[in-house]
N, C-alpha and C positions, 0 to 999 in steps of 0.2 A: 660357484664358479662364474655363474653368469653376473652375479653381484661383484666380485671382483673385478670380471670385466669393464662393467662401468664407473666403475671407480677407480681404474686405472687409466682409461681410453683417452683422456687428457693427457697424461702423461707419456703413453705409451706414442702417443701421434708426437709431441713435442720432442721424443727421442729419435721417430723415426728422423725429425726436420732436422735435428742437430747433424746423427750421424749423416744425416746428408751432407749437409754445409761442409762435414767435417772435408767428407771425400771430394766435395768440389773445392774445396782451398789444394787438398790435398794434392789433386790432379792440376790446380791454377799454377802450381808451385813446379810442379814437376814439368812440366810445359813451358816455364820461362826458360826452364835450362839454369836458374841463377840461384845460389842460396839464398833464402830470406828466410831469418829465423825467425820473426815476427810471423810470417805467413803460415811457417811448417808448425810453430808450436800456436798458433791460434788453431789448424787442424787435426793437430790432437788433445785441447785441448774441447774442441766442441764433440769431435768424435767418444771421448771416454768422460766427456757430459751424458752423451745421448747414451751411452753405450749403460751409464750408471743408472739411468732410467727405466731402462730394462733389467737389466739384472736384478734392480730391487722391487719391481713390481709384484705384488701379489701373485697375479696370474700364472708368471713363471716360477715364485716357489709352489705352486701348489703342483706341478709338473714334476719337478724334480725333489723332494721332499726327502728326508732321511742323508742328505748329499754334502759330506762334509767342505768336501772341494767347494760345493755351491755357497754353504753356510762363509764360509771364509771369505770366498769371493763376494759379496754382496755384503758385508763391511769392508772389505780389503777396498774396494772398488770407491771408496768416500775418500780413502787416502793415496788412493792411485791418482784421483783427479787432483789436487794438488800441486801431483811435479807439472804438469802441462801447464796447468791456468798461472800458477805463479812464475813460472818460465816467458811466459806470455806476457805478463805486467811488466816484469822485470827488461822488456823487450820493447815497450812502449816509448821509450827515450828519453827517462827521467834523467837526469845526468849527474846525480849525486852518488858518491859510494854507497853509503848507508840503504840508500834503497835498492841498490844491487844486494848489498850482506842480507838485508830481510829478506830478500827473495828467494836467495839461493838456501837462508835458511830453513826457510816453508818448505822446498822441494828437499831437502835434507829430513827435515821432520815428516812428510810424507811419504819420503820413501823407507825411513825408519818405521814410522808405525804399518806401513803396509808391507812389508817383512818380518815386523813382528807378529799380524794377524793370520799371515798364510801360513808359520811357523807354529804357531802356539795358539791360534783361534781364537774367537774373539774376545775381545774384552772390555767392560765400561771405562776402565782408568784410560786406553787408546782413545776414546769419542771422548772422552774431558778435555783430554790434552788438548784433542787435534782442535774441538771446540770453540777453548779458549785461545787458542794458533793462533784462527783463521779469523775470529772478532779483533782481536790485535793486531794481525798484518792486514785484514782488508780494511779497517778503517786507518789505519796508516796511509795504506796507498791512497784511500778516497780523498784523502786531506794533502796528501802530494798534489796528487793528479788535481782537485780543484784549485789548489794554489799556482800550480806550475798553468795553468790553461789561463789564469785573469793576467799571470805575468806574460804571456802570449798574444793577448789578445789583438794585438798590432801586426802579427805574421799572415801571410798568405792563408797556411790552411787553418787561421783560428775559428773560422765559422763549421768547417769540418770538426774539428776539436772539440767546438762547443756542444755539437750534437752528440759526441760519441761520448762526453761526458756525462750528458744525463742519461744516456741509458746505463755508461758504465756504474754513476750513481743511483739508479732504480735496483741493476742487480746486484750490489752489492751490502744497499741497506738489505734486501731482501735476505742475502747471505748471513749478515749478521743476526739480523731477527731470527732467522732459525734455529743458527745455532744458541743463541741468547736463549729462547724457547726452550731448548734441547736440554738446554745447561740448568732453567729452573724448574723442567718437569712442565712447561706449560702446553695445554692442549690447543695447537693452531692447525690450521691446514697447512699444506706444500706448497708456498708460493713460492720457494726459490728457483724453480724452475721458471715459472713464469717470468723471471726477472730476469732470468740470461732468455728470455725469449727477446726481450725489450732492447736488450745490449745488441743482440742479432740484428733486430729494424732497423736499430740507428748504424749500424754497420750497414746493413743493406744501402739504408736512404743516403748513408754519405756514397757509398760506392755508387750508386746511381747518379746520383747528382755529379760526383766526379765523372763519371762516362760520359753525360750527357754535356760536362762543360770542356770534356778531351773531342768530342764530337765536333761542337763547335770549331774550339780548335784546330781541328785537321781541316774542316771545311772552312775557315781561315786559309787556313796553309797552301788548302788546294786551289781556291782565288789565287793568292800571290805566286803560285806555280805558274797558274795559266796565263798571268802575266809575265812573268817572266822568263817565260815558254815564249811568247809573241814578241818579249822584249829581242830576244834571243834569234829566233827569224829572221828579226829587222835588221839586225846586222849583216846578216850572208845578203850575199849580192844578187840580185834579181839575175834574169836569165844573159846570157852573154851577151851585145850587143852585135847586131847586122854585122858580120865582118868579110872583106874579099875574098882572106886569105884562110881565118880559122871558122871551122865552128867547134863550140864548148859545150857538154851540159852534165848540170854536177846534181847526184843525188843523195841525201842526208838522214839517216834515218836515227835517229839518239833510242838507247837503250831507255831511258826513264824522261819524264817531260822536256828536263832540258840537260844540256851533256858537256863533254869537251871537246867535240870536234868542232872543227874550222875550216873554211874555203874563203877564198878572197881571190878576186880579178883586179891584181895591183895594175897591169897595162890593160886594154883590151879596147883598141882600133885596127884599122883597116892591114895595117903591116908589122904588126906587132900581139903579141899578148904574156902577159906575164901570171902564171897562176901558181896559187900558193894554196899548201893544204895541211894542217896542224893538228897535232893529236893530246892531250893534256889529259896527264895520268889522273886516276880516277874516275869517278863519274860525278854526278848529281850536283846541286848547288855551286860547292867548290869550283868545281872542273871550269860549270858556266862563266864563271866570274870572272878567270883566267885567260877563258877564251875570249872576253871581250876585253883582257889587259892585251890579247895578241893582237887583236883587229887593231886597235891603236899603238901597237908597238911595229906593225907594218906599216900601216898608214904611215908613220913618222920615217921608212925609208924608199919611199915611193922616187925620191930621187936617185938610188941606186937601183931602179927596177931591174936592170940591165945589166946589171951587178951580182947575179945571184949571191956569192959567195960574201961582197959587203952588204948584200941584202940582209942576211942571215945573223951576219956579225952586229950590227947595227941592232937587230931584234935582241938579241940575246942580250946585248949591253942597257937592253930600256927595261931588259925584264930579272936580270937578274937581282938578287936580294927583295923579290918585290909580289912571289908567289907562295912563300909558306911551305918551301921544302916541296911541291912540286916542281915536275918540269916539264918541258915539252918537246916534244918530235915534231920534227916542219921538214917539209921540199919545195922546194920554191924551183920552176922553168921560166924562162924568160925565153921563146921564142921569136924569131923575126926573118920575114917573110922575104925582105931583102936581102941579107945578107946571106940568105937557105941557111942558118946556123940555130941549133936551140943549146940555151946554156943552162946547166942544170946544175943542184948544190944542195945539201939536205942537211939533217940535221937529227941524227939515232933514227931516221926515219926508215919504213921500208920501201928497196929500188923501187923507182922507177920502171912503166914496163912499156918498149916503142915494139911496135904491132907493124913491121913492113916487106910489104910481098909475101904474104903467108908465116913468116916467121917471124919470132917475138925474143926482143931484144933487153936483158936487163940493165938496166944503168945505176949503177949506186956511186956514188959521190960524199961519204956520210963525213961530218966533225961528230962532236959531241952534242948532249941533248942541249936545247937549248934555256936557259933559267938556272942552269946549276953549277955553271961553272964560268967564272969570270976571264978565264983566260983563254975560252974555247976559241978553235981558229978554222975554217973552212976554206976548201977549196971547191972550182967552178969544173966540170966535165962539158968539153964542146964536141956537139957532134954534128955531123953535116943533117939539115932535114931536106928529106926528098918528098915529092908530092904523092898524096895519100898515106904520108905514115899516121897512124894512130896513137897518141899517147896516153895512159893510164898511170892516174894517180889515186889513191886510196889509204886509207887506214889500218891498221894491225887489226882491227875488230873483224874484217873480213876474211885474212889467214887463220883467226885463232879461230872460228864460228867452229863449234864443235857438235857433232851429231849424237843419239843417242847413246852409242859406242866406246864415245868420247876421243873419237879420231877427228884431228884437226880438218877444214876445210883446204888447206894449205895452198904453198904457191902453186902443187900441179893442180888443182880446183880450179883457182885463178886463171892459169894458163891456160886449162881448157877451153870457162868461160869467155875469156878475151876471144878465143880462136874464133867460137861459131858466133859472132857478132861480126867476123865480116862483112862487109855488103851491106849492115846496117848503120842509121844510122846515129849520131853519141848519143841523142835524148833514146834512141830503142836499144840502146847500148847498151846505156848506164842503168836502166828497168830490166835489162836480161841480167844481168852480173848480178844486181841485187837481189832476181828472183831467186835465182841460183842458191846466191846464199843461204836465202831463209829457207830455203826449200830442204837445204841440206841440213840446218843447225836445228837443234832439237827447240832449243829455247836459246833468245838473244842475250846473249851475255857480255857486250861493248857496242859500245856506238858502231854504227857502219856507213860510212862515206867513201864515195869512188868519184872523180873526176877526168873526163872524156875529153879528147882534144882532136879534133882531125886538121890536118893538114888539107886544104881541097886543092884541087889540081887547078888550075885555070885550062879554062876551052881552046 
């Protein structure tokens, strides 16, 4: 036994390594969530490589000895490996029929003789056949697969290619030498195994190298983020300017580095201010992109600041046909100090909320969203302003923010939050609302933006 042992202990470690690999493709697979037949049938067929290694080991027949089951199984198990590995070639992307028929033949004849051997036990004419199969279909494949990889050699992954060729050619001459051996009685050692050892490395070494140059990549991506992130900043408008009559202060907080919300101070002097706040479905790269097609699609009606309702209309016509089936939610106030009037006008947005004398006022004024409809039309809501109202603008990401329960933060949230910020002032404002928020929401799941407006009283 113990001479057994060492004369299998190559073997028996080389099965344990397969069946490993087999179950981490296996678990890789199951984890995407996605079928990949390539992936599933390379782990079973490394799993019932390794698995055949054991089986036929010395060691383990001297255990179970006398065991017909066992004796079947440990030939059956030569033609059981078959449907996997040739399932698995046949999966590699040759793109010819003929080398699909071969393949699906192999697993047809492998499953044939390994049915015939658990039925009727074993026999030498089975390991002829199967023999002469597997010298015919694997040096078939070897001769595809080196032709089809030099006609490649021009493609992205031909240098991946090139490596997983020669181990696939180390284990497959290997393959064939044994059974060649087999077939004229000649006495060789077991190097087939070592040869799907070889096909393993180069499958490691490429999967390595591709991680490490996905690596790169992301830390790529993640530069162009953080610029893009800062490009992104650059656009929202620094803090409100000194003014007699208002103060403003807007806070911005994007779900991923950069998002699709917007703020913009299209007026904002001594008797006037006009603020606009935009919300653009989706998130991440997209959303950003749009959001600065909206900064220039208001920019471009800054002569209607005063306008809300041709403010809006104006937007909508610079951006329709020009976001890719997104749209966007906007409200735009135009307050002025003179005339005590704020006019207000929106756009699928949510109201508006005026904070005066203890009580809170909703205003909604809605058209349609803005980007998706050519013919949208808006109207202006005027309402008298008196000194110390407070106005609140904000985003949907702050009504949806949902707790671990999965109960919205909603508009009574809101409405609470606005209440106990009276007395404060809109930069401790707009830092209370937001605390609020995230305090409430389990995890962020949309951009969150609120902007503050006070009316000040004069002395």
């Amino acid at each position: 036994m113990l001479s057994a042992f060492h004369r299998d202990a190559p073997y028996l470690f080389l099965g344990a390594a397969f069946i490993a690999v087999g179950l981490l493709s296996a678990a890789f697979a199951a984890i995407r969530r996605k079928y990949d037949a390539l992936l599933i049938y390379f782990a079973l067929f490394a799993a019932f490589y390794g698995l055949r290694l054991w089986i036929q080991s010395s060691l383990l027949g001297m255990t179970v000895q006398d065991s017909t089951f066992y004796s079947r199984l440990r030939s059956g198990i030569d033609f059981i490996v078959l449907i996997p590995a040739f399932l698995f070639f046949t999966s590699l992307g040759l793109p010819s029929r003929f080398e699909r028929v071969v393949g699906y033949a192999m697993v047809g004849l492998g499953g044939a003789l390994a049915a015939a051997t658990f039925l009727f036990g074993d026999s030498g004419f089975y390991h002829l056949i199967n023999s002469i199969g597997v010298i015919a279909a694997s040096s078939f494949f070897l001769i595809r697969f080196m032709s089809s990889s030099s006609a490649k050699r021009h493609s992205p992954a031909a240098a991946d290619f090139a490596v997983i060729r020669w181990g696939l050619l180390i284990f497959v001459a290997f393959v064939v030498w044994t059974n060649f051996a087999g077939l004229l009685l000649i006495s060789s050692p077991r190097v087939e195994p070592f040869g799907f050892a070889a096909f393993l490395v180069t499958l490691g070494y490429v999967a390595a190298r591709r991680t490490l140059r996905r690596d790169q990549q992301l830390n790529e991506i993640q530069k162009e983020l953080e610029v893009a992130r800062r490009i992104q900043l650059s656009i929202l408008p620094a803090e409100f300017p000194n003014s007699t009559h208002f103060r403003v202060a807007a806070r911005y907080v994007p779900m991923t580095s950069i998002a699709g919300d917007f703020y913009d101070y299209i007026v904002a002097d001594d008797y006037q201010a006009g603020l606009l706040i935009a919300d653009v479905s989706g998130h991440g790269v997209p959303a950003a992109l749009i959001a600065s097609m909206v900064k220039l699609a208001a920019a471009s009606q800054r002569a209607f600041a005063d306008k809300p309702s041709r403010f809006l209309s104006g937007m909508n016509s610079a951006l329709f046909g020009n976001t890719q089936n997104q749209f966007v939610t906007a409200a735009y106030v135009h307050l002025n100090a003179e005339s005590r009037q704020l006019h207000y006008s929106a756009a699928g947005h949510p109201p508006m909320l005026l904070s005066r004398n203890g009580g809170i006022i909703e205003i909604e004024e809605n058209g349609l969203v803005l980007a998706a409809f050519d013919f949208a039309a808006y109207s202006t809501a005027i309402h008298k302003l008196e000194p110390g109202d407070r106005i609140l603008l904000y985003t949907d990401g702050i009504l949806e923010a949902s707790n671990a329960a999965g109960d919205f933060f909603g508009k009574d949230g809101l409405l609470e939050s606005l209440r106990k910020t009276t007395g404060l002032s809109p930069s401790v404002a707009a830092d209370s609302i937001l605390s609020s928020v995230l305090q409430w929401s389990a995890k962020q799941d949309d951009d969150l933006t609120v902007l503050v407006c006070d009316d000040v009283p004069l002395p």
